[in-house]
VOSE-171302 format. One record per residue (C-alpha): x, y, z. Coordinates in steps of 0.5 Angstrom, whole numbers, padded with zeros to 4 digits, always signed. Layout:
# residues N
XYZ ...
***
This chain:
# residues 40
-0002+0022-0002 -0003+0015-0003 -0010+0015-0003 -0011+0021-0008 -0005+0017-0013 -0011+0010-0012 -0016+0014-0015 -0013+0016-0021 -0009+0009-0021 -0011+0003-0027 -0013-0003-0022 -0017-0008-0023 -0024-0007-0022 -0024-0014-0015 -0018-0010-0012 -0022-0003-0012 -0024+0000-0005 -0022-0004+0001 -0018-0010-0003 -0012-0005-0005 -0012-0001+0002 -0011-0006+0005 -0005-0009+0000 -0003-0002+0000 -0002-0002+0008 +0001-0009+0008 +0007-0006+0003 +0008+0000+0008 +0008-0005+0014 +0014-0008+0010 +0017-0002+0008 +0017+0000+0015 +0020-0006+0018 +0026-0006+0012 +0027+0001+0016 +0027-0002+0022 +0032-0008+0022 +0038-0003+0018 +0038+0002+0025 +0038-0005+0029 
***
């Protein structure tokens, strides 16, 4: 899944491991609540 597109993906080099994780997660959490408020 998202991990193994993070692996092979051009990030740069201070966003490597932890950084883009959570950056990652962060766009999910947003994605999730847009989905939220259209069934509510």
């Amino acid at each position: 899944g998202i991990r193994e597109e993070l692996d092979t993906a051009d990030i740069p080099e201070p966003l490597k491991g932890p950084g883009i994780t959570l950056i990652t997660a962060g766009l999910m959490a947003l994605a999730f609540m847009g989905f939220k408020g259209m069934a509510g």
